[in-house]
C-alpha positions in Angstrom: 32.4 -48.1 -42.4 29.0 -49.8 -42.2 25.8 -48.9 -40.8 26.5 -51.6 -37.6 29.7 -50.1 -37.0 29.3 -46.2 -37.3 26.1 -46.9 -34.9 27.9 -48.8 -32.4 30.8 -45.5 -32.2 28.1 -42.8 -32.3 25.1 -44.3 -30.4 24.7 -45.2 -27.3 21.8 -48.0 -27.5 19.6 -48.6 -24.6 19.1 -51.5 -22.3 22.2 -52.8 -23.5 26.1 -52.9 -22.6 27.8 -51.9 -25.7 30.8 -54.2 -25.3 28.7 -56.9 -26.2 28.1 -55.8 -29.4 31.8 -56.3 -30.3 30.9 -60.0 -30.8 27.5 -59.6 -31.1 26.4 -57.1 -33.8 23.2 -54.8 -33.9 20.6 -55.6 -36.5 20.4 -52.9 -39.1 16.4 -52.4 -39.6 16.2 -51.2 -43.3 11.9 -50.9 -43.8 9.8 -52.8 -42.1 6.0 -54.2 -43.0 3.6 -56.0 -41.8 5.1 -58.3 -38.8 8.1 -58.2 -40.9 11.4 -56.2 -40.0 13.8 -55.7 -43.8 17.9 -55.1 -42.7 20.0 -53.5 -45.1 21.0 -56.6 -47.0 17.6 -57.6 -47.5 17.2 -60.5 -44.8 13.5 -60.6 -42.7 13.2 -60.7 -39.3 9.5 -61.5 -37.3 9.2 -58.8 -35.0 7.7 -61.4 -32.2 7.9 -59.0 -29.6 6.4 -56.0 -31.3 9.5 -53.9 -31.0 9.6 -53.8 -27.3 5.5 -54.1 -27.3 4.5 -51.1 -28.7 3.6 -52.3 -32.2 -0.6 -53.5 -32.3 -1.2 -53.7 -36.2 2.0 -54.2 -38.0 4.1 -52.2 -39.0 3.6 -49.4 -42.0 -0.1 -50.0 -41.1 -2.0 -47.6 -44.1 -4.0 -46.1 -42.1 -2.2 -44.9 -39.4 0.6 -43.7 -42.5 -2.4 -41.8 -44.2 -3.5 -40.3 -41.0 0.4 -38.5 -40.1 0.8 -37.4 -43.6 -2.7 -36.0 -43.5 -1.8 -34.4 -40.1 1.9 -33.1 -40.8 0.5 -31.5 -44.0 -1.4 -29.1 -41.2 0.0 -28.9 -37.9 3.0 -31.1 -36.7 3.5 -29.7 -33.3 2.3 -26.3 -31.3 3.1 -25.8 -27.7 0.1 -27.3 -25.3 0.2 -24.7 -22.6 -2.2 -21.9 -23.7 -3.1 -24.0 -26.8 -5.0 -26.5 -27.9 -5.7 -28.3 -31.4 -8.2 -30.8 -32.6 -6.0 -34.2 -32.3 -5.0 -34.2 -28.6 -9.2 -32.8 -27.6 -10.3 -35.9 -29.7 -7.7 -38.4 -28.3 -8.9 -37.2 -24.8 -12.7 -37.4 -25.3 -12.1 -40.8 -26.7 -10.0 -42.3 -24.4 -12.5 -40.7 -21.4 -15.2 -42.7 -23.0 -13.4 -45.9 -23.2 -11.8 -46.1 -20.0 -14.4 -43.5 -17.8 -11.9 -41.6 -16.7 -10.8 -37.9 -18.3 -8.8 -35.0 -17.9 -5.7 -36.7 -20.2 -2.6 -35.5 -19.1 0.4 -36.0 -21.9 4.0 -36.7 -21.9 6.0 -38.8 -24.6 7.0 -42.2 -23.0 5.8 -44.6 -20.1 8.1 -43.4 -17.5 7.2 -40.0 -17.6 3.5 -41.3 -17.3 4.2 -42.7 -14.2 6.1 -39.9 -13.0 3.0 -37.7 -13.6 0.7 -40.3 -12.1 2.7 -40.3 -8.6 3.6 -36.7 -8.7 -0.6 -36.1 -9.5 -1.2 -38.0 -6.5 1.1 -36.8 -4.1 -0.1 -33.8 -4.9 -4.0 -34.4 -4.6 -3.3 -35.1 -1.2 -1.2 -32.1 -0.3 -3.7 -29.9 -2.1 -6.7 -31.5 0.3 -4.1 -30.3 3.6 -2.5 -34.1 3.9 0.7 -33.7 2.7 1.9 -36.9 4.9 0.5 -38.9 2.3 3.1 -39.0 0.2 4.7 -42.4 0.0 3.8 -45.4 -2.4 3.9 -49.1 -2.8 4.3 -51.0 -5.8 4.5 -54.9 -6.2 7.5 -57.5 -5.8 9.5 -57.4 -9.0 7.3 -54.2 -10.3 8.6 -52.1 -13.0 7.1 -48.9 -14.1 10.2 -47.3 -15.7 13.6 -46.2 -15.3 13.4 -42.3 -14.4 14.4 -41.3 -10.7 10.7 -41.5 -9.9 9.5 -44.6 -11.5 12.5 -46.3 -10.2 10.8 -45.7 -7.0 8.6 -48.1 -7.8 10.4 -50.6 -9.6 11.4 -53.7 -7.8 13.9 -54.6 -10.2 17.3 -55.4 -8.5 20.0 -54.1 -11.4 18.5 -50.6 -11.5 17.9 -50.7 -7.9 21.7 -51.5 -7.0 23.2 -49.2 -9.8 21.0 -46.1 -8.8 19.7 -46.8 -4.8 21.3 -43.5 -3.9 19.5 -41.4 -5.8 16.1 -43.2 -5.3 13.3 -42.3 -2.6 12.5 -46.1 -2.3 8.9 -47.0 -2.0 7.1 -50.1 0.4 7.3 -53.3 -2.1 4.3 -56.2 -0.9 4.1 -59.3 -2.3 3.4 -60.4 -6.1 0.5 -62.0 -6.9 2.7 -63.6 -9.7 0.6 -67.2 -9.9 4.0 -68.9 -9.8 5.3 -67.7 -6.5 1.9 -69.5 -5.0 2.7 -72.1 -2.4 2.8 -76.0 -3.6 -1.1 -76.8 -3.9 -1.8 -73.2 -4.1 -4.2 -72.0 -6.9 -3.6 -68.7 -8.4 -6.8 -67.4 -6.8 -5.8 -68.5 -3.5 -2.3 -66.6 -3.9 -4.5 -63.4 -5.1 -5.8 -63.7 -2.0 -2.5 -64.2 -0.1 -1.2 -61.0 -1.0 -4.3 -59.1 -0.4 -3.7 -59.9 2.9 -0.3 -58.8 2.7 -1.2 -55.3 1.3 -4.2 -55.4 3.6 -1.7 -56.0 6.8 0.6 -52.9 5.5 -2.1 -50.5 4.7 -3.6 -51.1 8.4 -0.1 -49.6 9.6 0.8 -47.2 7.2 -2.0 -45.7 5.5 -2.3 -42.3 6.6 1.5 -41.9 4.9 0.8 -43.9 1.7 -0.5 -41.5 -1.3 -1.0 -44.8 -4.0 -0.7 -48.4 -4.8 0.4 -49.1 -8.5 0.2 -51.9 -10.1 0.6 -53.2 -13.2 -3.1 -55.2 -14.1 -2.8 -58.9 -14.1 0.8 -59.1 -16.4 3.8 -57.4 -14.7 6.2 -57.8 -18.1 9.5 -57.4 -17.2 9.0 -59.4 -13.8 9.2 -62.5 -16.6 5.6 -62.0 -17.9 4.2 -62.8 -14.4 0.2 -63.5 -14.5 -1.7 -63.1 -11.6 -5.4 -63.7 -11.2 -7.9 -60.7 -11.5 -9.0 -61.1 -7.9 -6.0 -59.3 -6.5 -7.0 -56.2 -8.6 -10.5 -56.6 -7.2 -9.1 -57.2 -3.8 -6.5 -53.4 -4.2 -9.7 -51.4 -5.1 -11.2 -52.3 -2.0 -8.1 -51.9 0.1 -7.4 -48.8 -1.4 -11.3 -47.0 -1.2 -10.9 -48.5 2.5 -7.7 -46.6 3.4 -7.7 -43.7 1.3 -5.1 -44.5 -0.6 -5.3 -44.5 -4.7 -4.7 -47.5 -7.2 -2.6 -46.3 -9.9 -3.1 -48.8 -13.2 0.0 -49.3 -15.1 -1.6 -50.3 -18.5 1.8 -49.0 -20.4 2.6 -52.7 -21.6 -0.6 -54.2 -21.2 -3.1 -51.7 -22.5 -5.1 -51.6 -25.9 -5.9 -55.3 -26.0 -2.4 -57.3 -25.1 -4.4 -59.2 -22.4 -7.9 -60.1 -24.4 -9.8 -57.2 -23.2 -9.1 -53.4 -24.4 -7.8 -52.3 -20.9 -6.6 -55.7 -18.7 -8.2 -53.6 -15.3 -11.8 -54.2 -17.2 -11.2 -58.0 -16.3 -11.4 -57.3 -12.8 -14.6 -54.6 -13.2 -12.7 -52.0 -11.7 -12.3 -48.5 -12.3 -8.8 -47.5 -10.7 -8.1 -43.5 -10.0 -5.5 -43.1 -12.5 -4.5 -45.4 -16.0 -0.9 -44.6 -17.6 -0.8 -45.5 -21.2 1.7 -45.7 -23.9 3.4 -47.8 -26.0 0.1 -49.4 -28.0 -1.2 -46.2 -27.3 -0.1 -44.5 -31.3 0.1 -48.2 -32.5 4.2 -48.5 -32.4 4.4 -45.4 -34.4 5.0 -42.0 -32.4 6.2 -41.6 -28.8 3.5 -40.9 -26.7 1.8 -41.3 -23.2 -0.6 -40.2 -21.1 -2.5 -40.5 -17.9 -6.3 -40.2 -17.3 -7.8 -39.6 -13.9 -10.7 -38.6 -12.1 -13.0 -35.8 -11.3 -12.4 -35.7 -7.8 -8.9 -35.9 -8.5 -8.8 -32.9 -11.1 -11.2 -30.3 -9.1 -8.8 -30.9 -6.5 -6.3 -28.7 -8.7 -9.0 -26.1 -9.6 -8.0 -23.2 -8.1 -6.9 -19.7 -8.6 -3.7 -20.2 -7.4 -1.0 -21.3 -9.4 1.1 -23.3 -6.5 -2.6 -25.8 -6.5 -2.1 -26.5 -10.3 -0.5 -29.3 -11.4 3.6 -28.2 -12.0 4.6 -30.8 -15.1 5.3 -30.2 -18.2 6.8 -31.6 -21.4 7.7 -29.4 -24.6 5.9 -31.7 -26.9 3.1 -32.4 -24.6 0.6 -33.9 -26.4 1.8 -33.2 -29.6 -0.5 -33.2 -33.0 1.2 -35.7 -34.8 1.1 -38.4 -32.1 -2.3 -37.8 -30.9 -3.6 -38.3 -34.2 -1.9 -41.5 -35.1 -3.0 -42.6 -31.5 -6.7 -41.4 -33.0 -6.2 -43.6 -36.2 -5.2 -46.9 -33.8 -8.4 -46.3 -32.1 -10.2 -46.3 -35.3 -8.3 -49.2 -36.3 -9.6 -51.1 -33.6 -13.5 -49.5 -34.3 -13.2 -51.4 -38.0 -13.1 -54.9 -36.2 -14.0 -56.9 -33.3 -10.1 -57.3 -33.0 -10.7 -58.9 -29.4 -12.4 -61.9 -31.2 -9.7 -61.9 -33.9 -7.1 -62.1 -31.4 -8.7 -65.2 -29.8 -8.4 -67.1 -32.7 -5.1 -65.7 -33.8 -4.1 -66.9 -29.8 -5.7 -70.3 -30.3 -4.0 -71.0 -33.7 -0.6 -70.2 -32.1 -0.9 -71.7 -28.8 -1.9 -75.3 -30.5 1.4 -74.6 -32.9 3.7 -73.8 -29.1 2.5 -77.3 -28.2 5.7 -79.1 -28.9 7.9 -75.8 -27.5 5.5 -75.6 -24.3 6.5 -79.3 -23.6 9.9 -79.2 -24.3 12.0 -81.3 -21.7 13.3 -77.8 -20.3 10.4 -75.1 -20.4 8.6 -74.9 -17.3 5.5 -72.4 -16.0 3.7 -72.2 -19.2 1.4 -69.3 -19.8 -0.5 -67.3 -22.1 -2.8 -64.6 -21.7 -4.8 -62.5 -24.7 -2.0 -62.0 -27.4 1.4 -62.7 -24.4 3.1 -66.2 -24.4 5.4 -67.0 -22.0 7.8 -70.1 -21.2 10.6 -70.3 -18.1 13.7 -72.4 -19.5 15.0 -74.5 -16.5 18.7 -73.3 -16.9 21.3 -71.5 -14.8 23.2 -70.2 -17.6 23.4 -66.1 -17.0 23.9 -66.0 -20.8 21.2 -67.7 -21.9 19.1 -64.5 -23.0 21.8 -63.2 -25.1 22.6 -66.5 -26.6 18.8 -67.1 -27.4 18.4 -63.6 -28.9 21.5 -64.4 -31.2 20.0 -68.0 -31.9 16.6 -66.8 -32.9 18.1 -63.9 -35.6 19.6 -67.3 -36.9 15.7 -68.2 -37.3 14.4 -65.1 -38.8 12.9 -64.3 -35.6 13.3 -60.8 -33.4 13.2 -62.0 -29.7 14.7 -61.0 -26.5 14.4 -63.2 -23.7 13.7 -61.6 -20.4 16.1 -63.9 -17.8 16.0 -67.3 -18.8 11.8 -66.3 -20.0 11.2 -66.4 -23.6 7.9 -65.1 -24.3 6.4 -63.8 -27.3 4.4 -60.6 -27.9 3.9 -60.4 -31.7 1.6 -57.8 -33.7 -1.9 -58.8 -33.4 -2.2 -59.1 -37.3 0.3 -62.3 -37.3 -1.4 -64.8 -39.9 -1.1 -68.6 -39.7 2.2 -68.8 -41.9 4.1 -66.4 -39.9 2.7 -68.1 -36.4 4.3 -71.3 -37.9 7.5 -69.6 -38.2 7.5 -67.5 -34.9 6.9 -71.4 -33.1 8.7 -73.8 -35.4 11.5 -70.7 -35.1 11.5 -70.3 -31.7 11.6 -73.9 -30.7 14.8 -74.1 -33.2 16.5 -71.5 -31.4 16.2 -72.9 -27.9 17.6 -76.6 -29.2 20.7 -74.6 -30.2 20.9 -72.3 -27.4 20.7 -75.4 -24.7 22.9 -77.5 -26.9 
């Protein structure tokens, strides 16, 4: 029996309904390198979306491989409550200093970070004798996750339909998603709109509301929506106004997807709480976190152990990940990678020209190192057909709806842009054919 087939009986693969792959088969990953995923006969895929976004530097990156062999030769994991090591003390001095905001909290994926930033924040307020506030709001088609608590903040019709009844649904206000703006409307000007709209429910139900979240200006799954930094700007003064905490959701679009390290620092913002992971150990170990604030920590200072903060994770902050999180850091220390990325962007934006103008892509967008194209079709297959289209090509890409967007490793040279646009362009002519 191959590799496909014994994984399709024994494994149940995520995201995914597993009938489909009766027709449709998995893609054995072998080794991968570079940008470059190797299946077991040999054949090379681009990874164009990073394996689900989480890979920065390519794959097998030596430096990041040198650091976790260093690391596992000495401590591969040790419980974090009552201990501490080296790694996961670094990490959180580091990321304090890049983002101004300490006291890292740890868990191993994105959902759980946002499950620790609501829970952190509800909290807060019921430790300050206002346990009222304990209700959030998250944005029109938001997604932070698929847990029980995340889901309460994820706008997402298919997990809100399949698992409703077990969810404590939160207020949902308008996207600032520049392509929902009115005919004439700049993306600004819709910014603006929706600030008025959170504005308008914050006036009402403030005193009840614990946090905003929000993902800063790309909310991913919603079809790579872009909105304009002015909304961010806009939240942080509606929240400091009503009390309320802004929640970052940098999980996707953290450690330089957007053309700044953290996409809040194009708005000159601080929020009160950042979740990171994905890009976080640069696509190598599971691992997330959340950072907050002062206030927010001495507000769990106490001698009683009913104040503290009640999460935990068995491999909570675990040596291993931290240090390969450590070693992407340093990556990123070793190069002005923000001005790399501009050019890398440029170079592959001029070679999208002839997909960005393609009779059927509308709403064409790019941000940092994110491409994005809407493919005027109805067909509810498209996404599937596309994905199955571009392996054709060489090319790893899932299409989110009828979006295809790109997300590729930020070490993609000029041949391999070629073939992730020439590619990807190939695909959609057979796909709409």
């Amino acid at each position: 029996m191959s590799l496909i087939e014994r994984s399709r009986q024994a494994v149940w693969h995520p995201c995914s309904q597993m009938k489909q792959h009766e027709t449709q088969p998995l893609l054995a990953v072998d080794r991968a390198e570079g940008v470059w995923l190797y299946d077991t006969e040999g054949k090379r895929y681009l990874d164009g979306i990073s394996s689900w976004w989480v890979n920065l530097f390519g794959h097998g990156h030596p430096h990041i491989k040198a650091a976790l062999k260093q690391q596992i030769d000495q401590l591969a994991h040790v419980m974090l409550a009552g201990c501490t090591h080296a790694p996961v003390v670094e990490l959180s001095e580091r990321l304090g200093a890049l983002t101004g905001l300490g006291h890292a909290f740890y868990a191993s994926d994105g959902a759980s970070a946002t499950e620790i930033a609501l829970k952190m924040s509800a909290h807060y307020w019921r430790n300050l004798g206002r346990a009222e506030k304990s209700r959030f709001i998250g944005l029109q088609h938001g997604y932070h996750g698929e847990t029980v608590g995340a889901l309460s903040v994820t706008d997402i019709p298919l997990f809100r339909e399949a698992y409703g009844p077990l969810v404590r649904v939160s207020a949902t206000v308008p996207s600032p998603d520049a392509r929902l703006a009115a005919p004439g409307v700049s993306a600004i000007e819709h910014a603006r709109h929706c600030a008025q709209a959170l504005q308008a429910y914050l006036e009402v139900h403030h005193a009840e509301i614990a946090a905003l979240i929000v993902e800063p200006l790309v909310q991913c799954a919603a079809g790579i929506a872009v909105h304009d930094p002015e909304y961010l700007r806009l939240a942080r003064t509606l929240c400091d106004r009503y009390e309320v905490h802004l929640v970052a959701d940098e999980i996707a679009v953290g450690f330089g997807r957007t053309g700044s390290l953290f996409a809040h620092q194009q708005a000159g913002i601080r929020p009160d709480f950042i979740c990171l992971s994905k890009g976080l150990t640069g696509g190598t170990m599971a691992l997330s976190t959340v950072l907050t604030t002062d206030t927010v920590y001495d507000a769990f200072y106490d001698d009683r152990t009913a104040r503290g903060f009640l999460h935990s994770h068995s491999y909570t902050g675990n040596p291993l990940a931290c240090r390969a999180a450590l070693a992407t850091l340093e990556i990123f220390e070793q190069e002005d990678w923000m001005a790399r990325n501009r050019a890398t962007a440029a170079r592959l934006t001029a070679l999208c020209e002839p997909l960005a103008t393609h009779a059927q892509v509308r709403a064409t967008r790019q941000l940092g190192m994110l491409w994005a194209f809407d493919v005027a079709t109805d067909d509810p297959t498209f996404a599937r057909r596309y994905h199955a289209a571009a392996l054709k090509q060489g090319l790893l890409l899932r299409p989110i709806g009828n979006t295809l967007y790109f997300m590729p490793p930020y070490v993609i040279d000029e041949s391999e842009s070629r073939s992730l646009a020439e590619g990807a362009l190939a695909a959609l002519e057979e796909t709409l054919a």
